[in-house]
MILUM-541019 format. One record per residue (C-alpha): residue in one letter; x, y, z. Coordinates in steps of 0.1 Angstrom, whole numbers, padded with zeros to 4 digits, always signed. Each point is the difference from the previous one (the first is absolute). Example, Ala and Ser with C-alpha at 12.3 -4.5 7.8 and 13.67 -1.06 7.14 Angstrom:
REM MILUM-541019
A+0123-0045+0078 S+0014+0034-0007 
END
This chain:
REM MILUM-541019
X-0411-0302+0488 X-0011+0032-0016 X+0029+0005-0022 X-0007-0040-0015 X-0040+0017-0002 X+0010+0030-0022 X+0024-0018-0021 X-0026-0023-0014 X-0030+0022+0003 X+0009+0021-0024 X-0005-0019-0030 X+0032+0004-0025 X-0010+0016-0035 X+0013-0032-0014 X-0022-0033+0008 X+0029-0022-0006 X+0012+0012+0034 X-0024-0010+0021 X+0011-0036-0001 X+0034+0018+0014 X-0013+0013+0027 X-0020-0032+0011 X+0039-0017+0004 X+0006+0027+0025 X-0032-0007+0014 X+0005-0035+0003 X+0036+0003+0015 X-0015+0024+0023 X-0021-0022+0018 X+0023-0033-0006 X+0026+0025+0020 X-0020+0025+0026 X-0033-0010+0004 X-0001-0039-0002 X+0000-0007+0041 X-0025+0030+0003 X-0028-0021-0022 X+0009-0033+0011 X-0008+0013+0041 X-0030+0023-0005 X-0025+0012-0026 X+0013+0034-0016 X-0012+0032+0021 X+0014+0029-0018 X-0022+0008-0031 X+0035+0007-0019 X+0011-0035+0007 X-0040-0008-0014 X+0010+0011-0034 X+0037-0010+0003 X-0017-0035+0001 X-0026+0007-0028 X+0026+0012-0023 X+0023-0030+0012 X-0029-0020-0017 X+0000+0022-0029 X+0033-0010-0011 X-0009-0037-0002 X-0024+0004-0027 X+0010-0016-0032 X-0012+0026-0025 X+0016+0039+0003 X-0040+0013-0009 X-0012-0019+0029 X+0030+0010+0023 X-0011+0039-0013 X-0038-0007+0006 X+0002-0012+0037 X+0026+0030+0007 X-0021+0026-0016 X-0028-0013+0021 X+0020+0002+0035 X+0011+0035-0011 X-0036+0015-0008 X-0013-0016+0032 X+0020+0016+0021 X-0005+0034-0019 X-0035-0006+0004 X+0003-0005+0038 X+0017+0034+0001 X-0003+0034-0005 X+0020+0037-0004 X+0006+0013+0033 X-0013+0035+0005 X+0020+0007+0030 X+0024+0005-0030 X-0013+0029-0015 X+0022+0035+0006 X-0030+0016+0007 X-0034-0008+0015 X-0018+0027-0021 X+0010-0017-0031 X-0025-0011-0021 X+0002-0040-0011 X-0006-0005-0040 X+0002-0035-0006 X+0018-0032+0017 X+0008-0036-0015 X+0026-0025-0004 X+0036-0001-0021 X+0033-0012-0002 X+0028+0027+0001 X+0025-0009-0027 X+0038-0003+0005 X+0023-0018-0021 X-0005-0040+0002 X-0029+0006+0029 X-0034+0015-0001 X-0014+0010+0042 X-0031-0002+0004 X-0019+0019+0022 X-0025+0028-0003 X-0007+0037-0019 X-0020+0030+0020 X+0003+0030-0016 X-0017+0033+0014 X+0000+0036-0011 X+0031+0006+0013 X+0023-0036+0000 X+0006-0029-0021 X+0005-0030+0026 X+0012-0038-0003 X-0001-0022+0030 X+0018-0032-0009 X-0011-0035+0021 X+0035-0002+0017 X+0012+0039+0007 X+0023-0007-0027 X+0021+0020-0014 X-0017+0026+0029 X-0033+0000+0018 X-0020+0020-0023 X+0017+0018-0034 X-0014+0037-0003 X+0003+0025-0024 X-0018+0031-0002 X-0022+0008-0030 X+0017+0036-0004 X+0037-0014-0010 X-0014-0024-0024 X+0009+0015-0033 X-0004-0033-0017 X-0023-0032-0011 X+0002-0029-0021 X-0026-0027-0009 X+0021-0032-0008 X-0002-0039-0009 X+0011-0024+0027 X+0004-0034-0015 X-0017+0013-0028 X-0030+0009+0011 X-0012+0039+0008 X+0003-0002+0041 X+0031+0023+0008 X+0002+0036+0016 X+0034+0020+0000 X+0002+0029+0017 X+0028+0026-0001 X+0009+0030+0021 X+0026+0010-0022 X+0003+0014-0033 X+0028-0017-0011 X+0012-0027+0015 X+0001-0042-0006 X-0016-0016+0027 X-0034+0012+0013 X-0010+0002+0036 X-0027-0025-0003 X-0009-0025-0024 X-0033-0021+0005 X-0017-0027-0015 X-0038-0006+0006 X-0023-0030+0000 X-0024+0014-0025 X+0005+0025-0026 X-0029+0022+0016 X+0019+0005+0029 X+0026+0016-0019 X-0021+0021-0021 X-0019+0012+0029 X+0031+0010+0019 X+0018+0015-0029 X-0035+0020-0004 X+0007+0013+0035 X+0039+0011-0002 X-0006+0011-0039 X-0031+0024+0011 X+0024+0012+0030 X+0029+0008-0027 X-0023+0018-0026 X-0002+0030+0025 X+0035-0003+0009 X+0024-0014-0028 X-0005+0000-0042 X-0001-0040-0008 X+0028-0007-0023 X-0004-0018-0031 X+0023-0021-0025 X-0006+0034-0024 X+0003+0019+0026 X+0035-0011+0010 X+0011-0003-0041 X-0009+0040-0003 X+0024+0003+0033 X+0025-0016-0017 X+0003+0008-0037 X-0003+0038+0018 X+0031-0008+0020 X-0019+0001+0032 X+0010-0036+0012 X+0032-0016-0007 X+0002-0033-0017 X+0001-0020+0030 X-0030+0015+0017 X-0019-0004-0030 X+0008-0039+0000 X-0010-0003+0038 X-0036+0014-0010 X-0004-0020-0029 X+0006-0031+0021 X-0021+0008+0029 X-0030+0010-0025 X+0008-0035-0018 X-0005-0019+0033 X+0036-0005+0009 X+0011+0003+0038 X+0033-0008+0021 X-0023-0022+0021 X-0007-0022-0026 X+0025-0016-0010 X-0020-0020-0031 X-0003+0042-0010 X+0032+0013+0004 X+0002+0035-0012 X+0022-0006-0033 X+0028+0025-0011 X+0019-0002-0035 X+0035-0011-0004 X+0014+0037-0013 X+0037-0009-0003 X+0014-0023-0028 X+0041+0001+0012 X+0009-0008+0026 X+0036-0008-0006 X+0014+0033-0008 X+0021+0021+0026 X-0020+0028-0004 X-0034+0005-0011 X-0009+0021-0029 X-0039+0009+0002 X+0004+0022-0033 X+0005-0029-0020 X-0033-0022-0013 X+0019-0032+0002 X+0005+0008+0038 X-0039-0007+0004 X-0024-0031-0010 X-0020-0002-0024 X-0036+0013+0021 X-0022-0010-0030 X+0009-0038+0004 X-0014-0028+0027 X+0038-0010+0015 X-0015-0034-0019 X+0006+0016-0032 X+0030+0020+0009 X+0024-0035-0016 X-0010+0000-0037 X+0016-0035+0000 X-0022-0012+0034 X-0029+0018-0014 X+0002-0020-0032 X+0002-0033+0020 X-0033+0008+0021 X-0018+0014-0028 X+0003-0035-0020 X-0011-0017+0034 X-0026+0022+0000 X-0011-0002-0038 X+0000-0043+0009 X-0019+0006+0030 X-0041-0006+0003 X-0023+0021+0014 X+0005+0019+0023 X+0029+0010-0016 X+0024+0024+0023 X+0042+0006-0006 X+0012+0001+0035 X-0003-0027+0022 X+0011+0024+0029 X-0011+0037+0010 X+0019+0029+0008 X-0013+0003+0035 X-0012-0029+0022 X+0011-0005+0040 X+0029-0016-0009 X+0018+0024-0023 X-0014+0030+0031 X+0018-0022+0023 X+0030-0008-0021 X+0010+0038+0003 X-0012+0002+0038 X+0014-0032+0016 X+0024+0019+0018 X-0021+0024+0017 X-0033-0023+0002 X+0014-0039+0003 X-0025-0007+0018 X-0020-0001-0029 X+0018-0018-0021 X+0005-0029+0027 X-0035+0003-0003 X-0002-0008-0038 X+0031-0022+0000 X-0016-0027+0028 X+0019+0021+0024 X+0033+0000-0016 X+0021+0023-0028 X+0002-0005-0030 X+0031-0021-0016 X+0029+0032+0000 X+0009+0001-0035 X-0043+0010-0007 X-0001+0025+0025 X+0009+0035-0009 X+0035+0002+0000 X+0014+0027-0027 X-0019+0028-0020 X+0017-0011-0027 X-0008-0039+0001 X-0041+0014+0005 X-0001+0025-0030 X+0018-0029-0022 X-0022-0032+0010 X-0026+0022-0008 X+0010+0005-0034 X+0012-0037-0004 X-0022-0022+0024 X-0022-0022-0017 X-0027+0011+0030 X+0007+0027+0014 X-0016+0031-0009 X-0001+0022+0029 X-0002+0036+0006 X+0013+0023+0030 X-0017+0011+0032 X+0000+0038+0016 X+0027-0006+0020 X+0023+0003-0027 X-0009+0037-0004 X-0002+0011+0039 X+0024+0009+0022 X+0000-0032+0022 X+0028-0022-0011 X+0001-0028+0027 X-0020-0023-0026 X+0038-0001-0014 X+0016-0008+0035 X+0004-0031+0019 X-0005+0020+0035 X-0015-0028+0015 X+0030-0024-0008 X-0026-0026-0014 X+0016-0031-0007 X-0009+0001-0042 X+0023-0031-0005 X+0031-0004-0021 X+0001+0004-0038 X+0013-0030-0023 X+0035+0022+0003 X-0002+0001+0035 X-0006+0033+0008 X-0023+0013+0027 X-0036+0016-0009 X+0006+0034+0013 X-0004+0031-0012 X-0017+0005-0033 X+0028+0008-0030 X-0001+0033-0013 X+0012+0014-0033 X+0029+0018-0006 X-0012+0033-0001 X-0016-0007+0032 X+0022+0012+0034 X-0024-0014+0021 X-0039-0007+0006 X-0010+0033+0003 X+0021+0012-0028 X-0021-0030-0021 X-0034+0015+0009 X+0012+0034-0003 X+0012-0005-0041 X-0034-0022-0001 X-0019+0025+0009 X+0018+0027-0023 X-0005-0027-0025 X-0039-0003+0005 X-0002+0038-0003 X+0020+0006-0028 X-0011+0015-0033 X+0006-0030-0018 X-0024-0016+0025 X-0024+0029-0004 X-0003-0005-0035 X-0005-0040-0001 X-0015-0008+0035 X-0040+0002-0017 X+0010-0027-0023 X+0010-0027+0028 X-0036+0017+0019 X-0019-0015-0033 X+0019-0036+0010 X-0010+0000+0032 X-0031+0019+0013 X-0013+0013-0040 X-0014-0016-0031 X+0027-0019-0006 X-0007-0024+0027 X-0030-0018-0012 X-0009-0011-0038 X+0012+0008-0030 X+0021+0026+0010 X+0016-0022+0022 X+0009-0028-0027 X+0016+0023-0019 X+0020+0013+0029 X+0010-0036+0009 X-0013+0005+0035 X-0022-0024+0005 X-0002-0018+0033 X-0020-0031+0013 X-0041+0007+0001 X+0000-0004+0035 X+0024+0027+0010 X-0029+0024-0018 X-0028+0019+0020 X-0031-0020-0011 X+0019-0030-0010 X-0017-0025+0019 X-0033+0006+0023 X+0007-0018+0029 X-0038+0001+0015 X-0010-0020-0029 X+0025-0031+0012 X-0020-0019+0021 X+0028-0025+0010 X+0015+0016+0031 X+0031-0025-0004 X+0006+0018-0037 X-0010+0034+0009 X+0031-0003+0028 X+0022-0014-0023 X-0008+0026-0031 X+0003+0027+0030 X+0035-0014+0008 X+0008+0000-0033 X-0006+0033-0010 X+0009+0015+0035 X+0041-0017-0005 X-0001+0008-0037 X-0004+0037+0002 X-0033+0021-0014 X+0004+0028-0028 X-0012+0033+0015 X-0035+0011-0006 X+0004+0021-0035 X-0007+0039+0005 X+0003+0010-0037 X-0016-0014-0033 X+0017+0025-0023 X+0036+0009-0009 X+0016+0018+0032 X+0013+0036-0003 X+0038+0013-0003 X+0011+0019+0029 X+0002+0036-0010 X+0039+0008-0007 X+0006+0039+0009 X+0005+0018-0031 X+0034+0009+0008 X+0012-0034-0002 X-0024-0008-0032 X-0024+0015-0017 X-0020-0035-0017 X-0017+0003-0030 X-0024-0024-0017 X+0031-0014-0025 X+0035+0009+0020 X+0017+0018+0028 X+0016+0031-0001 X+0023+0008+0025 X+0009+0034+0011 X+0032-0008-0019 X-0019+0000-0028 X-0020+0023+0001 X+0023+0036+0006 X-0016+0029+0019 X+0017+0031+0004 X+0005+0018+0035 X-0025+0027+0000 X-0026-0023-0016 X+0003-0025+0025 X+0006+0024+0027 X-0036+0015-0013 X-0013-0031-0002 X+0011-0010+0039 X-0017+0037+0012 X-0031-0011-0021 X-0003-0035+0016 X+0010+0010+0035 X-0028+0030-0001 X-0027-0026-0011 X+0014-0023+0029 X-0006+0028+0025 X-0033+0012-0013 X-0014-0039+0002 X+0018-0005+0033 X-0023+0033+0014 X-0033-0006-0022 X-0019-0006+0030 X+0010+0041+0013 X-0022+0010-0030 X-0023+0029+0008 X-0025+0015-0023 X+0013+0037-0013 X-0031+0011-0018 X-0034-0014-0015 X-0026+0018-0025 X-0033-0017-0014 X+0000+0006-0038 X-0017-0026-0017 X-0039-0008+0001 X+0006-0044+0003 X+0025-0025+0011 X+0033+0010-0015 X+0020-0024-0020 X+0037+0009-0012 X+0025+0025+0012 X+0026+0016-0022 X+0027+0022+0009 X+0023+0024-0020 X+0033-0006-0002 X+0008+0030+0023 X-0035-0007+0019 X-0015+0030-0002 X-0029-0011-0021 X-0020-0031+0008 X-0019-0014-0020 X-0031-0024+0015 X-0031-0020-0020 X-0029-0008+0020 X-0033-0020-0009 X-0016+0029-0005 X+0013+0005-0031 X+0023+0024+0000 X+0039+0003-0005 X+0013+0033+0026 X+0029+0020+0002 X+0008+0008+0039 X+0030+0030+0007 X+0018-0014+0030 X+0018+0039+0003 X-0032+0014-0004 X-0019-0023+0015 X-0032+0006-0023 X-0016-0021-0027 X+0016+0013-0039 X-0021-0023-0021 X-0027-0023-0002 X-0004-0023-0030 X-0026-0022-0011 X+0000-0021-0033 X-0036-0024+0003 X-0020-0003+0028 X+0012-0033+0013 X+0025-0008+0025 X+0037+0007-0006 X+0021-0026+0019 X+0035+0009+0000 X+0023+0023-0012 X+0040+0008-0011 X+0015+0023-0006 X+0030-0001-0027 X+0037+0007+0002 X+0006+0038-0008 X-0036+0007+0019 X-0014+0012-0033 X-0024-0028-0005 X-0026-0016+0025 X-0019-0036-0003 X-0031-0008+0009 X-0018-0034-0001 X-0040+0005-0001 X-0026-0028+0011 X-0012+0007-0042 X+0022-0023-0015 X+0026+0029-0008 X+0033+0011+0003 X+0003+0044+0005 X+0033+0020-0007 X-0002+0032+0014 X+0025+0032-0009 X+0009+0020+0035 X+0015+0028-0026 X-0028+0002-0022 X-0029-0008+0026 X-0019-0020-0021 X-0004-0038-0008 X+0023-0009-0026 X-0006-0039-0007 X-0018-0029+0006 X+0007-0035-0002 X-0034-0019-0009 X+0017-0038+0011 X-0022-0021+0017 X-0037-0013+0003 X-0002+0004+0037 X+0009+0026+0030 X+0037+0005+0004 X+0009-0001+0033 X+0039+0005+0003 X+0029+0016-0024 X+0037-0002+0004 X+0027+0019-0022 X+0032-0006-0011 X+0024+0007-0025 X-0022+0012-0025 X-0023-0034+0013 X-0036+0005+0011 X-0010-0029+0020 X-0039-0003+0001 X-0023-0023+0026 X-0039-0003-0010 X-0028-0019+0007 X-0001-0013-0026 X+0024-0031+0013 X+0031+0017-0017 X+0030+0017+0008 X+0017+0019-0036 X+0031+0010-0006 X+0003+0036-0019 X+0027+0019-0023 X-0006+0033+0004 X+0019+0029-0015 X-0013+0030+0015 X-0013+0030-0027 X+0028+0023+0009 X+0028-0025-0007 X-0019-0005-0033 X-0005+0037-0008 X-0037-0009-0006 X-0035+0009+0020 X-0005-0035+0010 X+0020-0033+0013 X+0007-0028-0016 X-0013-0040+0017 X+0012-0032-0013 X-0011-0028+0020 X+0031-0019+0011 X-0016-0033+0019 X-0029-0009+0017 X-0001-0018+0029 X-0034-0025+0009 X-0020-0005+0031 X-0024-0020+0006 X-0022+0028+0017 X+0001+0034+0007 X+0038+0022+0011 X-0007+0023+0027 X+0040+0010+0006 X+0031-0003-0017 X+0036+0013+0009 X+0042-0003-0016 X+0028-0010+0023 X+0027+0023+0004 X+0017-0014-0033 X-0032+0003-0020 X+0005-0030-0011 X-0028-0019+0020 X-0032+0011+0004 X-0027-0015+0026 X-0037-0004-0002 X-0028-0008+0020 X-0038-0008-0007 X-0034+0007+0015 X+0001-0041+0009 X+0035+0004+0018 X+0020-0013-0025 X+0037+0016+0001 X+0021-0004-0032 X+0038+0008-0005 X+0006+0009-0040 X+0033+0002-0016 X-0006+0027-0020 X+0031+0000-0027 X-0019-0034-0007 X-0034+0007+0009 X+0002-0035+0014 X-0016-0007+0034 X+0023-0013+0032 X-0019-0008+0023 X-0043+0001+0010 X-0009-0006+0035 X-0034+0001+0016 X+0007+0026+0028 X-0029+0013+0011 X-0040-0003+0003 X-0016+0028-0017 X+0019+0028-0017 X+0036+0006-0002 X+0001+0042+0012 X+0038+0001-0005 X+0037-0020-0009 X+0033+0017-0002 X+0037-0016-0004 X+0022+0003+0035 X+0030+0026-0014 X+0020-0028-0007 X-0027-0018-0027 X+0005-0036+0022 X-0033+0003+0021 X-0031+0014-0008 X-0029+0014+0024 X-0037+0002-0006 X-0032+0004+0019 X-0037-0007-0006 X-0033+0002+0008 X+0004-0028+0024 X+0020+0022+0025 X+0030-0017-0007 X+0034+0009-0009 X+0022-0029-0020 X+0034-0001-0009 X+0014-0019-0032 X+0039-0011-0009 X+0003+0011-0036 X+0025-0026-0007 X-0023-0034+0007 X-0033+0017-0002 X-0003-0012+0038 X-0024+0016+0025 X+0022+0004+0030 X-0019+0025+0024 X-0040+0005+0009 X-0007+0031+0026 X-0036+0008+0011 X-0013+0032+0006 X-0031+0010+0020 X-0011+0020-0034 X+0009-0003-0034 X+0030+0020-0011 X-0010+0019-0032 X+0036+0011-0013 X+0039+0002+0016 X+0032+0006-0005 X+0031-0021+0017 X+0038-0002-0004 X+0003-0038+0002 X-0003-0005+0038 X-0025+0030+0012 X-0036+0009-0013 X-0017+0029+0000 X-0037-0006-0011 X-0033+0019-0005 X-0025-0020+0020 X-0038+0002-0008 X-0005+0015+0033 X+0017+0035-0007 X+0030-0013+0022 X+0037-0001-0015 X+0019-0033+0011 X+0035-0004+0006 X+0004-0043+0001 X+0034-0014+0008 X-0002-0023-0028 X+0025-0030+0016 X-0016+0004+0036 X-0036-0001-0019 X-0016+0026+0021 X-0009+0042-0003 X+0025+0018+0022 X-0018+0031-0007 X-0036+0015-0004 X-0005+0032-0017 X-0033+0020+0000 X-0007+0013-0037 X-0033+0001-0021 X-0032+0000+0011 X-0005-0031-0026 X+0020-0028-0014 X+0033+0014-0016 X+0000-0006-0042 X+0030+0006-0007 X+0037+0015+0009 X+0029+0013-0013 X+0036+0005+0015 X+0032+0016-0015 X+0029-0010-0008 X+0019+0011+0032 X-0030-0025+0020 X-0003+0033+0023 X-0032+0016-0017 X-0036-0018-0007 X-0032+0010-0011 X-0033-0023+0007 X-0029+0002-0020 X-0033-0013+0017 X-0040-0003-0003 X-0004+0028+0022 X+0009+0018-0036 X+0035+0016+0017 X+0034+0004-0009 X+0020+0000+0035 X+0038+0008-0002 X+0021-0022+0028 X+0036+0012+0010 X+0028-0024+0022 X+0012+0016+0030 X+0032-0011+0003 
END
């Protein structure tokens, strides 16, 4: 009796099956329980809703038959209540308890939620699957908000990392139940774990971090999609394009599909035929009248590990044998060819689990029209056996080819391709009910159409929810495969380097690699006051025995690092000077004064030797470069200098043209070159970030980063990300490519300047302290006691193993890495 009870309890995601269920129910009681109610009234309180759903099923319309059962179902929840005899421990502390449904594939359980300051608990009605599931807060390392049946109600929890399925998936009666419970687990994890983010995850992977598969998994569980619901499958690309060659030849292009194409538009001569249907068609128009995931394509692939779900679907039998999944082969090509069929793969194609291939059960699939037996699925040629096929699959999905292409099927599927415009012209365009926000099912007020526009768009499949609205990222290709430029690639092949110059090159790149890996074992060496106000730039000789520092004070100083005493002390107005540079050749320092001007100052001759009168406001930041003075001013402009210096002319005094000029809307606080010089980045006292292509003096990108003023950007080493902080304590990172912001850290205290190789930061905070942040974890791994004030400004060789802070507490302090 309480198997009959659980079965039909547990209300199936898909409406349509509840008229199922009341057959079993009605042959249930023709069969077993017929001389029982004809004898004596029912005693058993199971057998009291046995009988209440019995009548259930002999209502004429599928909304009342879901009314009268959702009423049974929430009377006996509220007649019941969580067990605390269930609790691990009778110290712990209970948070919050109500009702929901936890989620399997084809069955929601209902019961009910207790979590406490230790445990997460669900007590289902029937004991079923066990008494009372438990999992403790400290191995959650994962949560999910999700749409069940379209609306916001789900929780999926995860105490794994990586993996598919999560340990508990639950749906609630109200969306404040959920927010309230995720409130409780997402407070536990912020002291324990760093929430992950789509950006997050992208950084992770364009750094290499995550392979290609892993990167997939998170995009689909942030985009709602779940192994226990089978209406949102997790969905996987088709990689592979041949699969009738004996071997398989992942260096070739033609091995792979094309990932920047729906498999809709992957038939130019299909495509066209859709396209006119779709060009005839009124509103709303869409070109596929299928999706690429729905139940039935999930259980297509699965039927021989889950046939119970498909005899589910099916009116509890299989599908006719020549539709079921028979041949890799046969799939791939009625994708390409079928007039409807449109589907995409599922994870298990890239695990290690290949019984989805193998009849093991020795289910009876039927005959095909020649007469064979369904058995095993048909492999390619270049297959030996299952595991073999997920084996080359899985080399396939984390090839470089893949690497390259895999953020252009990302923009199909979970980016701004998926909706509008974008999506026309992408040809991936699916019915308007598969969409998030398609249709707002409180406002039907018909319970018999509400069921039956939930049925429909539970069988029909549902597009995930989309994570990006701008062009998606390339993976970042080492440079030893390819080095990509903005126009072409040039291979290594290419591109000739002698021996000793790469060997030079190798010692250079492995010393910066062990110096960042041991940033955090930096330990001050010496410190010396020498400046009357906040400092604000730090030169360095090219042998570093002179440094050179400005300070708001107005003065431009000369500190001996041998000596260890102050050589010089400048001062050219009596405003502010805000940074400083010092030239190649160390014969010639910069300095950029809060009066408008521009200073050149001879270290030979000790004296000031130009200035450069160029803008109407305070200049705030120079960079130099090839003979190229890059100026920032408050003034809302950023100009671009030629400079020949007086002793290249054999003259007393330089020579300026003004090359470009590049417009704000309000004032530049910072500006700074990639590695290639040939981008530069600024920001704005509004928190406005700009990337400039300066061979053009055309802009890139502008993004609104921060609230209040940008303190600092700089280009990762490789010029595809760029870092910057702000006033609003915040650290954000950019991909240069799209101009998309992909990462947002917080920080107790704003972080006034930094330095970072790509994936570490090491960053001034206005506290005095010196950060260390593991930028892909999002979190400082190291805290470092510095100036008695914020820290201005830094500077850091070449080698990564020396850096000097400058701070308001008007000292210079030298920082060595113990290695």
């Amino acid at each position: 009796m309480s198997i009959i009870f659980r079965v039909k309890l547990n209300t199936s995601f898909n409406w349509m099956l509840l008229g199922r269920w009341m057959m079993l129910y009605r042959l249930y009681f023709r069969y077993k329980c017929l001389t029982a109610l004809q004898t004596s009234p029912p005693q058993h309180p199971v057998l009291e809703y046995v009988i209440q759903l019995n009548r259930a099923s002999h209502l004429d319309k599928l909304g009342d038959q879901a009314a009268m059962i959702t009423a049974i179902l929430q009377s006996r929840l509220a007649r019941t209540s969580f067990d605390k005899n269930r609790f691990q421990n009778v110290s712990e502390t209970l948070h919050m308890e109500c009702e929901a449904e936890m989620v399997t594939p084809l069955v929601t359980n209902p019961g009910h939620v207790c979590i406490t300051d230790a445990n997460l608990y669900f007590q289902p009605l029937n004991g079923y699957p066990k008494p009372v599931v438990h999992i403790m807060m400290h191995n959650v390392r994962r949560i999910y908000k999700r749409r069940h049946g379209l609306m916001p109600l789900g929780l999926e929890v995860f105490c794994t990392e990586n993996d598919l399925c999560s340990d508990i998936y639950l749906k609630f009666y109200n969306s404040q139940d959920r927010d309230e419970l995720y409130f409780y687990i997402a407070t536990y994890l912020e002291n324990h774990i760093t929430e992950q983010t789509a950006e997050s995850y992208m950084l992770q992977w364009q750094r290499g971090h995550i392979s290609n598969y892993q990167y997939l998994l998170h995009l689909n569980n942030l985009a709602d999609r779940s192994c226990n619901d089978l209406s949102q499958y997790p969905v996987f690309p088709w990689i592979i394009a041949d699969y009738s060659s004996s071997e398989l030849d992942l260096t070739k292009p033609e091995t792979f599909r094309d990932l920047s194409k729906p498999v809709g538009a992957l038939n130019k001569e299909r495509l066209e035929r859709l396209l006119t249907r779709y060009r005839e068609m009124p509103e709303p128009k869409f070109m596929y009248g299928s999706h690429y995931s729905s139940p039935g394509y999930v259980l297509f692939y699965l039927v021989r590990v889950a046939p119970e779900y498909m005899l589910c679907l099916q009116n509890g039998k299989f599908d006719h044998a020549d539709r079921t999944f028979n041949s890799i082969a046969e799939t791939w090509k009625n994708c390409l060819d079928g007039a409807t069929d449109f589907k995409e793969l599922i994870p298990e194609f890239y695990e290690n689990d290949s019984s989805f291939l193998v009849n093991s059960l020795k289910l009876d699939l039927g005959k095909r029209q020649g007469g064979k037996m369904v058995e095993h699925v048909e492999l390619p040629p270049w297959a030996s056996d299952p595991d073999d096929f997920l084996q080359k699959s899985q080399n396939a999905l984390e090839s470089q080819y893949v690497s390259e292409h895999l953020h252009e099927w990302i923009d199909l599927i979970f980016g701004y391709k998926q909706k509008g415009s974008e999506a026309i012209a992408a040809h991936n365009v699916f019915h308007p009910l598969t969409y998030e926000g398609g249709v707002d099912l409180n406002s039907i007020m018909d319970p018999n159409e509400k069921v039956a526009l939930l049925t429909q768009i539970l069988e029909f499949g549902q597009t995930p929810k989309q994570l990006f609205t701008t062009p998606h990222p390339q993976r970042i290709i080492p440079k030893f495969k390819s080095l990509r430029t903005s126009s072409h690639n040039v291979s290594i092949a290419e591109s000739p380097v002698s021996p000793s110059e790469e060997s030079f090159e190798d010692l250079t790149e492995e010393s910066i690699t062990l110096a960042w890996n041991n940033i955090a074992k930096l330990k001050l060496d010496e410190q010396h006051k020498i400046h009357k106000e906040e400092i604000t730039g730090i030169a360095v000789s090219c042998n570093g025995s002179s440094v050179f520092t400005t300070s708001q004070d107005s003065t431009l100083k000369m500190f001996s690092k041998e000596s260890k005493t102050l050589q010089r002390s400048v001062s050219f107005s009596n405003m502010a000077l805000s940074s400083c540079l010092i030239l190649p050749g160390d014969t010639t320092v910069i300095s950029s004064s809060w009066d408008n001007h521009i200073y050149f100052y001879s270290v030979a001759f000790g004296r000031r030797q130009d200035t450069l009168m160029g803008h109407d406001d305070a200049v705030s930041k120079i960079c130099w470069h090839d003979n190229r003075l890059y100026s920032a001013s408050w003034d809302s402009t950023v100009k671009v200098w030629h400079c020949v210096p007086a002793e290249v002319l054999g003259t007393k005094k330089h020579h300026f043209e003004l090359l470009a000029e590049l417009e704000h809307d309000v004032s530049v606080n910072t500006i700074n070159l990639n590695a290639a010089n040939a981008m530069l980045v600024s920001g704005t006292k509004e928190g406005t970030i700009s990337i400039w292509d300066v061979t053009t003096a055309t802009m890139l990108h502008q993004l609104s980063c921060h609230s209040g003023t940008v303190y600092a950007a700089a280009f990762s080493p490789d010029s595809r990300h760029l870092l910057s902080t702000g006033e609003d304590g915040c650290f954000k990172v950019i991909d240069v490519q799209t101009g998309m912001l992909i990462s947002s850290m917080a920080s107790e205290q704003p972080q006034r300047c930094f330095k970072w190789d790509g994936h570490s930061v090491l960053s001034g905070s206005q506290s005095g302290e010196l950060l260390v942040w593991d930028l892909l974890a999002g979190k400082v791994i190291e805290r470092i006691k510095g100036h008695t004030g914020a820290v201005t400004c830094m500077w850091m060789n070449e080698q990564c193993s020396s850096i000097i802070t400058g701070g308001e507490d008007k000292q210079i302090m030298f920082w060595k890495l113990q290695y």
